[in-house]
mmCIF file as Biopython writes it, N, C-alpha, C and O atoms, coordinates in Angstrom:
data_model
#
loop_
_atom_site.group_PDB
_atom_site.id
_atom_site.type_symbol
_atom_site.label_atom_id
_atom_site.label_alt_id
_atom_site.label_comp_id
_atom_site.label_asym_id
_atom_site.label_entity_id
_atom_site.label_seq_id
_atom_site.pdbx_PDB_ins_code
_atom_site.Cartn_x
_atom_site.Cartn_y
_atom_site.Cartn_z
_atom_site.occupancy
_atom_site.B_iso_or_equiv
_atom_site.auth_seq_id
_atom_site.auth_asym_id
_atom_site.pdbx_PDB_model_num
ATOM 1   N N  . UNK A ? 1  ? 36.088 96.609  -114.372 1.0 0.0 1  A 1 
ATOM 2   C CA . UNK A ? 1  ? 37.169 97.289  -115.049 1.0 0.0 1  A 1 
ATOM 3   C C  . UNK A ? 1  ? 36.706 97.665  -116.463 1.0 0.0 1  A 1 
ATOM 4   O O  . UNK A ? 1  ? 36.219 96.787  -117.175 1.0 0.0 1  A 1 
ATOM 5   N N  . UNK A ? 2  ? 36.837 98.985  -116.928 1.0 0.0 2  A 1 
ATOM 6   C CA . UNK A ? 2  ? 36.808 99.252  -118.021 1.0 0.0 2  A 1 
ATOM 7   C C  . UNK A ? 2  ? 37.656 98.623  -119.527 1.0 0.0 2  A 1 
ATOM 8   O O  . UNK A ? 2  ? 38.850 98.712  -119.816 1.0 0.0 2  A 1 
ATOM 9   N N  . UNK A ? 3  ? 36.639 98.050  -120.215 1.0 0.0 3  A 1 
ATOM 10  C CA . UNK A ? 3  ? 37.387 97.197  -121.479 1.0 0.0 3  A 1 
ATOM 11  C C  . UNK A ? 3  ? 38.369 98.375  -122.187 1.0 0.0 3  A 1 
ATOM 12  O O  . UNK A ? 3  ? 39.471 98.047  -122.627 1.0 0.0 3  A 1 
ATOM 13  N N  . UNK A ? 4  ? 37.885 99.795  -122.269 1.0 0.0 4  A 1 
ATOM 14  C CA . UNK A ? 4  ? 38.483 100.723 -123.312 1.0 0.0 4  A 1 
ATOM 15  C C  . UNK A ? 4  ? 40.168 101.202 -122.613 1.0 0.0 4  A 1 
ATOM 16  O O  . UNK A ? 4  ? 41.320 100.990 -122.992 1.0 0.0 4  A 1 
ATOM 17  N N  . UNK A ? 5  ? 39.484 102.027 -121.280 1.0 0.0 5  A 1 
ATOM 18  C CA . UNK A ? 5  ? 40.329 103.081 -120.838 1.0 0.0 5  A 1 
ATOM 19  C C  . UNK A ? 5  ? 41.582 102.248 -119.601 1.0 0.0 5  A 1 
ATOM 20  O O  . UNK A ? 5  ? 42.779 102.521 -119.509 1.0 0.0 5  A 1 
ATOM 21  N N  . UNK A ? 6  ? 40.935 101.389 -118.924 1.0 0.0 6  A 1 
ATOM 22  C CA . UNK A ? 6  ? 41.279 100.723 -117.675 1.0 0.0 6  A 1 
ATOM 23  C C  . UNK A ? 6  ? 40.843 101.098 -116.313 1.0 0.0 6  A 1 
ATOM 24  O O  . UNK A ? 6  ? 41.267 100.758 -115.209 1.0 0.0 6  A 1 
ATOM 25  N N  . UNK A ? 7  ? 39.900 101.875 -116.673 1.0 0.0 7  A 1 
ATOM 26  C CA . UNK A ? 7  ? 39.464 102.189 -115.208 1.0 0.0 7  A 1 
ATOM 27  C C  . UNK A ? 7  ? 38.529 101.571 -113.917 1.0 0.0 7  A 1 
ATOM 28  O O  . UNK A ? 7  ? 37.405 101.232 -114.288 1.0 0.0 7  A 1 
ATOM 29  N N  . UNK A ? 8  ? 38.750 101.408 -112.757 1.0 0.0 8  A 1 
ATOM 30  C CA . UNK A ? 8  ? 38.414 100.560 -111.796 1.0 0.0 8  A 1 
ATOM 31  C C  . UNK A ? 8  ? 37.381 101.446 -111.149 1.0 0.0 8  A 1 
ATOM 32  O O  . UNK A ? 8  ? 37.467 102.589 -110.699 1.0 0.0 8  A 1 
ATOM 33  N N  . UNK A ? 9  ? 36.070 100.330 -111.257 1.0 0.0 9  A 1 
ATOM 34  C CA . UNK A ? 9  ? 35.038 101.269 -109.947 1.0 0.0 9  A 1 
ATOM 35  C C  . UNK A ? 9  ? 35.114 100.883 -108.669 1.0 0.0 9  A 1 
ATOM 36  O O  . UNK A ? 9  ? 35.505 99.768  -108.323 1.0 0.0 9  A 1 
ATOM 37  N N  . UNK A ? 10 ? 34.804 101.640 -108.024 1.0 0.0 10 A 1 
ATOM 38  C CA . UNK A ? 10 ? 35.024 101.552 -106.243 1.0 0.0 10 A 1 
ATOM 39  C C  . UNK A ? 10 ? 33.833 101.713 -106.283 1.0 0.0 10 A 1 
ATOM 40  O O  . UNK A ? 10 ? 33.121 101.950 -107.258 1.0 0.0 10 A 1 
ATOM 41  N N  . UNK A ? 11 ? 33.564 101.586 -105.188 1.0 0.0 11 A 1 
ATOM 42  C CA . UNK A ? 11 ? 31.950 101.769 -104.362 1.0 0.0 11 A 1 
ATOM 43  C C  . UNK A ? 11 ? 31.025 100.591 -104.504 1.0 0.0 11 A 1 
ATOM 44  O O  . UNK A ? 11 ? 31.328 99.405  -104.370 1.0 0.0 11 A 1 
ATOM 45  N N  . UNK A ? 12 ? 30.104 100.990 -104.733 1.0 0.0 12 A 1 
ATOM 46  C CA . UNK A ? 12 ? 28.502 99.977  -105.299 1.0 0.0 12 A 1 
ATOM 47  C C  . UNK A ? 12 ? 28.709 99.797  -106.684 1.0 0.0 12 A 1 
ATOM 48  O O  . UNK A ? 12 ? 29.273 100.707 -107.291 1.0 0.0 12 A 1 
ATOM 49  N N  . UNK A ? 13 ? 28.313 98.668  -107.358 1.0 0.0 13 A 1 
ATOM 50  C CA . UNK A ? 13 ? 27.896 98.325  -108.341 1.0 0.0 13 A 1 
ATOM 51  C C  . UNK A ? 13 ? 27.945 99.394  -109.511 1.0 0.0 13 A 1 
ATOM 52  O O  . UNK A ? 13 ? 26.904 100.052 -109.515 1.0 0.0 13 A 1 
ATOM 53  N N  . UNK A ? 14 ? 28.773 99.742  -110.435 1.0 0.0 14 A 1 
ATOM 54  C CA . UNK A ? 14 ? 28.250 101.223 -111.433 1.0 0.0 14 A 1 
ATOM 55  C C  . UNK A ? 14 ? 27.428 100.916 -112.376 1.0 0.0 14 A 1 
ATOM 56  O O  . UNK A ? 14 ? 26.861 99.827  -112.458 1.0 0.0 14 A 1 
ATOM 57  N N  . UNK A ? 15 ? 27.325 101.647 -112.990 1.0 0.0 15 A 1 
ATOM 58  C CA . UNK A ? 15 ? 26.220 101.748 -114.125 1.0 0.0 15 A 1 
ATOM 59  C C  . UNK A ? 15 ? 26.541 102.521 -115.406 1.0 0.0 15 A 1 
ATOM 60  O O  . UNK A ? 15 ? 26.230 103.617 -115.873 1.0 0.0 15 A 1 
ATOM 61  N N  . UNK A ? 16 ? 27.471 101.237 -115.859 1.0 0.0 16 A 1 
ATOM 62  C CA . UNK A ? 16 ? 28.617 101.500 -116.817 1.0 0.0 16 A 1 
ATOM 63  C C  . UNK A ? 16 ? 27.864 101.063 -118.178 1.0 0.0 16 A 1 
ATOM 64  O O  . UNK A ? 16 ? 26.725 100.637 -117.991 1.0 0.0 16 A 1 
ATOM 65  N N  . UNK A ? 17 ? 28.279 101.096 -119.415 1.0 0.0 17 A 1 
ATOM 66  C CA . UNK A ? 17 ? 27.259 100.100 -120.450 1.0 0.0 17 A 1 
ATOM 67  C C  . UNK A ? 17 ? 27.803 98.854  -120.636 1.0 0.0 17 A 1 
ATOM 68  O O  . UNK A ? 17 ? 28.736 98.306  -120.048 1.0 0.0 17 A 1 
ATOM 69  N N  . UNK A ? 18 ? 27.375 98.626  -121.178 1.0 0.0 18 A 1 
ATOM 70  C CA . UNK A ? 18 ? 28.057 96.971  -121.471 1.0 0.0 18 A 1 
ATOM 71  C C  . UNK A ? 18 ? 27.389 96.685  -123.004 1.0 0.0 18 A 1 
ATOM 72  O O  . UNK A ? 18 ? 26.270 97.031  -123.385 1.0 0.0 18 A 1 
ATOM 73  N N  . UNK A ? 19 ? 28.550 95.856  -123.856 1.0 0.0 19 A 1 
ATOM 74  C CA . UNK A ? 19 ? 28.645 95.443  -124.936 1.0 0.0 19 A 1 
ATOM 75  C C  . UNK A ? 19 ? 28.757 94.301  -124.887 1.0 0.0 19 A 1 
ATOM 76  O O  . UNK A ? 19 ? 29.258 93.872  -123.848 1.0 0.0 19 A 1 
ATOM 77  N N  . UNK A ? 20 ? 28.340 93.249  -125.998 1.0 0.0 20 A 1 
ATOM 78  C CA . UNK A ? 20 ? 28.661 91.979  -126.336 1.0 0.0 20 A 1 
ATOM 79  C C  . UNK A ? 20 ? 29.000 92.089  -127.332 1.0 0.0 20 A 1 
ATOM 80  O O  . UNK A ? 20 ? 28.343 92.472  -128.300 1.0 0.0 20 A 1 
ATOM 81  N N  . UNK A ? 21 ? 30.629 91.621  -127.271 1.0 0.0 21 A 1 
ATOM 82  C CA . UNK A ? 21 ? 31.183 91.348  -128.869 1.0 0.0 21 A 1 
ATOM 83  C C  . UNK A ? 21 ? 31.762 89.800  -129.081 1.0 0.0 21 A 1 
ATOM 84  O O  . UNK A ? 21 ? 32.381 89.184  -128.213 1.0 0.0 21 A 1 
ATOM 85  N N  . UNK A ? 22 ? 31.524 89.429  -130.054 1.0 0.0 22 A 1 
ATOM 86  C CA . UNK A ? 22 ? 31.810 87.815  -130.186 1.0 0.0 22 A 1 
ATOM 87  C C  . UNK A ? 22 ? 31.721 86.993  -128.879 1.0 0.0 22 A 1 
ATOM 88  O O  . UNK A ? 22 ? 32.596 86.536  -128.143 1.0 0.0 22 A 1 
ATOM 89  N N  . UNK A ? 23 ? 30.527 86.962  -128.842 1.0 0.0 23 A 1 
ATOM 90  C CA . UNK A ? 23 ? 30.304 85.987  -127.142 1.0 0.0 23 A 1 
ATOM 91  C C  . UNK A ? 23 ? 30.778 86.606  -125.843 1.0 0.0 23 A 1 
ATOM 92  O O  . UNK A ? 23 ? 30.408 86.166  -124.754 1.0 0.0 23 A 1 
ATOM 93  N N  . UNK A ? 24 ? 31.775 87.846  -126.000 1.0 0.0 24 A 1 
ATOM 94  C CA . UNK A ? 24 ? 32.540 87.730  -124.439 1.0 0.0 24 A 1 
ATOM 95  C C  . UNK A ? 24 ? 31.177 89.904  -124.144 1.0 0.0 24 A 1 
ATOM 96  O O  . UNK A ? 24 ? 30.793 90.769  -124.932 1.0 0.0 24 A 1 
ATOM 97  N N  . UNK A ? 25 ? 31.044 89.692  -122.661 1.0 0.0 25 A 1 
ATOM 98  C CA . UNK A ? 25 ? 30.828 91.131  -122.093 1.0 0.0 25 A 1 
ATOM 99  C C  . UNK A ? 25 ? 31.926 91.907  -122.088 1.0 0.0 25 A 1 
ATOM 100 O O  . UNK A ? 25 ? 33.069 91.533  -121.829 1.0 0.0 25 A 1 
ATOM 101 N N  . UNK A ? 26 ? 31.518 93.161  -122.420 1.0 0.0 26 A 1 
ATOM 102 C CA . UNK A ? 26 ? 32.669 94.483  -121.970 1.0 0.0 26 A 1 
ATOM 103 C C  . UNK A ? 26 ? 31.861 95.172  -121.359 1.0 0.0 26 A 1 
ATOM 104 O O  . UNK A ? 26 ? 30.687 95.265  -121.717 1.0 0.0 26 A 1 
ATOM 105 N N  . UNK A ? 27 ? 32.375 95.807  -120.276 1.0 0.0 27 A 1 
ATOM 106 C CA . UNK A ? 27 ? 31.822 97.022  -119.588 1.0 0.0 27 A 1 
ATOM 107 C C  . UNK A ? 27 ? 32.571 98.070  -120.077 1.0 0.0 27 A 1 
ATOM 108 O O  . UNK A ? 27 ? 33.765 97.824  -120.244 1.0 0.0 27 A 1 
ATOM 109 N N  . UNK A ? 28 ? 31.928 99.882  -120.524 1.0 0.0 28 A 1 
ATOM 110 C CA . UNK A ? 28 ? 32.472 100.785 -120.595 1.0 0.0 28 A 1 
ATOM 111 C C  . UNK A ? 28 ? 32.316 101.545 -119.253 1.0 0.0 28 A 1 
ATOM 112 O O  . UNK A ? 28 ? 31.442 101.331 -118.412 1.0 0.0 28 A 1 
ATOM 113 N N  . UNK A ? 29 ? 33.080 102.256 -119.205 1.0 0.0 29 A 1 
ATOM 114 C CA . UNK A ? 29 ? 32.984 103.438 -117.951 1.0 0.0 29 A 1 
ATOM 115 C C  . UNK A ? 29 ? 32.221 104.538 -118.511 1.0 0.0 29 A 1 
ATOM 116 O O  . UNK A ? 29 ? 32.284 104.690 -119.731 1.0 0.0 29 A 1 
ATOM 117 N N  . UNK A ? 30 ? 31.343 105.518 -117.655 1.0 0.0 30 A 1 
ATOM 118 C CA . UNK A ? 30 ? 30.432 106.626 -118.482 1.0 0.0 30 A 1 
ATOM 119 C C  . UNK A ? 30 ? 31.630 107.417 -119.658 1.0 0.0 30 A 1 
ATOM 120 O O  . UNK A ? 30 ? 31.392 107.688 -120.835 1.0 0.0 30 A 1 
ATOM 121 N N  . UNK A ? 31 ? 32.697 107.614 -119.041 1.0 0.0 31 A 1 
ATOM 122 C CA . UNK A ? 31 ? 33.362 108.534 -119.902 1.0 0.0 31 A 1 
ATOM 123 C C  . UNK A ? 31 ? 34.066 108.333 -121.491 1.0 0.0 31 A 1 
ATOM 124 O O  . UNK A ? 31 ? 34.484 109.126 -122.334 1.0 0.0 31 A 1 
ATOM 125 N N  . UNK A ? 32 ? 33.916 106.326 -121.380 1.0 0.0 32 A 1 
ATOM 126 C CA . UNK A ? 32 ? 34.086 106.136 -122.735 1.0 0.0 32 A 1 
ATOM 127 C C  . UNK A ? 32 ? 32.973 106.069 -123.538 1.0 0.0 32 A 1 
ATOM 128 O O  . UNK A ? 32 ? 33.008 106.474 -124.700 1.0 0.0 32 A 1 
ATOM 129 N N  . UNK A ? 33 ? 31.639 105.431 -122.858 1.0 0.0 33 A 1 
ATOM 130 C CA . UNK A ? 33 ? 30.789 105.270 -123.591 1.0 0.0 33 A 1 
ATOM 131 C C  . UNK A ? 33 ? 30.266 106.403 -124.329 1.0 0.0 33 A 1 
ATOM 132 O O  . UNK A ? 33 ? 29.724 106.398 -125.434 1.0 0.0 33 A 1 
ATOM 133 N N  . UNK A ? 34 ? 30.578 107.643 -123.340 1.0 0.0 34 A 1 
ATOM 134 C CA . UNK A ? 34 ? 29.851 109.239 -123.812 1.0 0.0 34 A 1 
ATOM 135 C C  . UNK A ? 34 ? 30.720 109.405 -125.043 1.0 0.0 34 A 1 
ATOM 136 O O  . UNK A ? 34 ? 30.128 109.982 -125.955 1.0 0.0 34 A 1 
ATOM 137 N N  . UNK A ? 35 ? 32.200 108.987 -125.361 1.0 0.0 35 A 1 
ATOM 138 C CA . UNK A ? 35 ? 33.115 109.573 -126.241 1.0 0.0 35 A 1 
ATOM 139 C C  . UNK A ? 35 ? 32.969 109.044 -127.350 1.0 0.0 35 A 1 
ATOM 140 O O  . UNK A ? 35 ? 33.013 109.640 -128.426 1.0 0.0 35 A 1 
ATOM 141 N N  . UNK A ? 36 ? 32.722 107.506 -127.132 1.0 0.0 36 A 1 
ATOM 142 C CA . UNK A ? 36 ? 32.578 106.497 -128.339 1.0 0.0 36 A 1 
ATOM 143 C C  . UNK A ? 36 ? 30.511 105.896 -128.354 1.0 0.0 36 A 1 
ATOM 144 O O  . UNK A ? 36 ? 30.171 104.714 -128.416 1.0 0.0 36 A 1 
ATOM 145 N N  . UNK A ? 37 ? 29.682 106.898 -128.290 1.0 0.0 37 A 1 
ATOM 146 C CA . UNK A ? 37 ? 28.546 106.525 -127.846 1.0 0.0 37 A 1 
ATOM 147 C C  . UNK A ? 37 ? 27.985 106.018 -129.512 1.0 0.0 37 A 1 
ATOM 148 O O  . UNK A ? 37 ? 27.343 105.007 -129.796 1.0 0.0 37 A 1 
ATOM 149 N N  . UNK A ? 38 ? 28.443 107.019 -130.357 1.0 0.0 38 A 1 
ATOM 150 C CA . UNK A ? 38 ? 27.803 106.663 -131.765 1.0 0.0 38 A 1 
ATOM 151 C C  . UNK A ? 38 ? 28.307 105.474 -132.342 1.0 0.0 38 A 1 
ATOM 152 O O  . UNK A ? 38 ? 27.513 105.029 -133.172 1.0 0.0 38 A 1 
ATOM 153 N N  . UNK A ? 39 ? 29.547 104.651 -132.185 1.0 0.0 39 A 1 
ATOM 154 C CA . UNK A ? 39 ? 30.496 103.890 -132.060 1.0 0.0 39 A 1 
ATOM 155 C C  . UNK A ? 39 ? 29.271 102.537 -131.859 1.0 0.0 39 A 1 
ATOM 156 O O  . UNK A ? 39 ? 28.774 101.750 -132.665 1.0 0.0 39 A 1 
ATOM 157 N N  . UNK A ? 40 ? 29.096 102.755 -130.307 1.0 0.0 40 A 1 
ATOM 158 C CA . UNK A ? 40 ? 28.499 101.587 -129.698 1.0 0.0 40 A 1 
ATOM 159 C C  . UNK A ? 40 ? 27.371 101.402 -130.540 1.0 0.0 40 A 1 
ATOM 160 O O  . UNK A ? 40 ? 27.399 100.485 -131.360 1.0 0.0 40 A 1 
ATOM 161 N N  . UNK A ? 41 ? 26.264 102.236 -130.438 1.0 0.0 41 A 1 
ATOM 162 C CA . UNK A ? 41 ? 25.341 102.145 -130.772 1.0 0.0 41 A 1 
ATOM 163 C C  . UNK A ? 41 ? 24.792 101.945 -132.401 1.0 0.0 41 A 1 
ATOM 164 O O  . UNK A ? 41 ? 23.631 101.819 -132.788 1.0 0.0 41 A 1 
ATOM 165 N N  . UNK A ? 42 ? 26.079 101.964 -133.210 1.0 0.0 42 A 1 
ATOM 166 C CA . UNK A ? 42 ? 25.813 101.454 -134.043 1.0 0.0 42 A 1 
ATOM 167 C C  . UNK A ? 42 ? 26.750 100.076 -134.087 1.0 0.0 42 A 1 
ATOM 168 O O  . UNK A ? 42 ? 27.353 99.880  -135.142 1.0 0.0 42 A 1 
ATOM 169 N N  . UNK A ? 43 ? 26.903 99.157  -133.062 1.0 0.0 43 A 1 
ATOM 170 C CA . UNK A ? 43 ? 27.163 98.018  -133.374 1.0 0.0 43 A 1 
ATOM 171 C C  . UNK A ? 43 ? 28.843 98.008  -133.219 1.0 0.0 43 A 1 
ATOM 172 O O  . UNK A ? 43 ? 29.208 97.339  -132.252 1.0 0.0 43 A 1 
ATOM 173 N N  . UNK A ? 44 ? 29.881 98.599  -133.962 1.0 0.0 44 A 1 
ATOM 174 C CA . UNK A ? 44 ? 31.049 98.591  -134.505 1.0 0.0 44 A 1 
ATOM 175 C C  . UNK A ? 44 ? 31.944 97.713  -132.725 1.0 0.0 44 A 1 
ATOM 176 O O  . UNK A ? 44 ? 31.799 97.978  -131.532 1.0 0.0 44 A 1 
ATOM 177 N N  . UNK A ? 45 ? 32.807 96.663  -133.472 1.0 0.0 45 A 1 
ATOM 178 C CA . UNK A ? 45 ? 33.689 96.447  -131.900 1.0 0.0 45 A 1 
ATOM 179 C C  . UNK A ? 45 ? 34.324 97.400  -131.995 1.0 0.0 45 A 1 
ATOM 180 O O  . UNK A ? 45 ? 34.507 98.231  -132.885 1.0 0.0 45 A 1 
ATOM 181 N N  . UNK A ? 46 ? 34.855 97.175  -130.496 1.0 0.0 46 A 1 
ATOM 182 C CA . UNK A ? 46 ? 35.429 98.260  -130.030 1.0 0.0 46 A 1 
ATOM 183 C C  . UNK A ? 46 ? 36.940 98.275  -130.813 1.0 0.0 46 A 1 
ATOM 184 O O  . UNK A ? 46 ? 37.264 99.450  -130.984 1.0 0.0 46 A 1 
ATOM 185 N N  . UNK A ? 47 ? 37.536 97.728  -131.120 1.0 0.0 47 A 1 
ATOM 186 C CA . UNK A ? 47 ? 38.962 97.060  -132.164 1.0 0.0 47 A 1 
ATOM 187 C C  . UNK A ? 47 ? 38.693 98.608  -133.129 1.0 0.0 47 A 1 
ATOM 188 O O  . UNK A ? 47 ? 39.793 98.956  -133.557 1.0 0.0 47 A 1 
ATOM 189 N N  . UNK A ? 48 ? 38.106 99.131  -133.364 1.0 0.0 48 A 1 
ATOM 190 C CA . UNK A ? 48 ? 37.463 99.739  -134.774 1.0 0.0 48 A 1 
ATOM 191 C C  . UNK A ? 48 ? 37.094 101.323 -133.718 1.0 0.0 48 A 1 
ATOM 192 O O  . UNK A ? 48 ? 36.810 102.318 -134.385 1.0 0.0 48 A 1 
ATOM 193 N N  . UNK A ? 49 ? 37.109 101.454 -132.463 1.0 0.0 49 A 1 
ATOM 194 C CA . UNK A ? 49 ? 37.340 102.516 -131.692 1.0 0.0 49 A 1 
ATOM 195 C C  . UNK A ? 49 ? 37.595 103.108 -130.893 1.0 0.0 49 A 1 
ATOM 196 O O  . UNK A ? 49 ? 37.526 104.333 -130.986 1.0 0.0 49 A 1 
#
């Protein structure tokens, strides 16, 4: 399940990103990570986008 949007994958396994913020995993779905990509990649939790 997507931490941002709520969205559920069906099928096989996706290949979503995943974050670690304060100890716990989040998975994004492609369509948040693409929206909030500069976001992730510079670190910021997600609380902040």
């Amino acid at each position: 399940m997507c931490s941002h949007c709520g969205a559920v994958a069906e099928g096989p396994p996706p290949t979503w990103t995943c974050s670690v913020e304060n100890g716990t995993r989040h998975f994004f779905c492609d369509d948040c990570a693409r929206a909030n990509i500069r976001a992730i990649e510079g670190r910021l939790d997600s609380a902040w986008w």
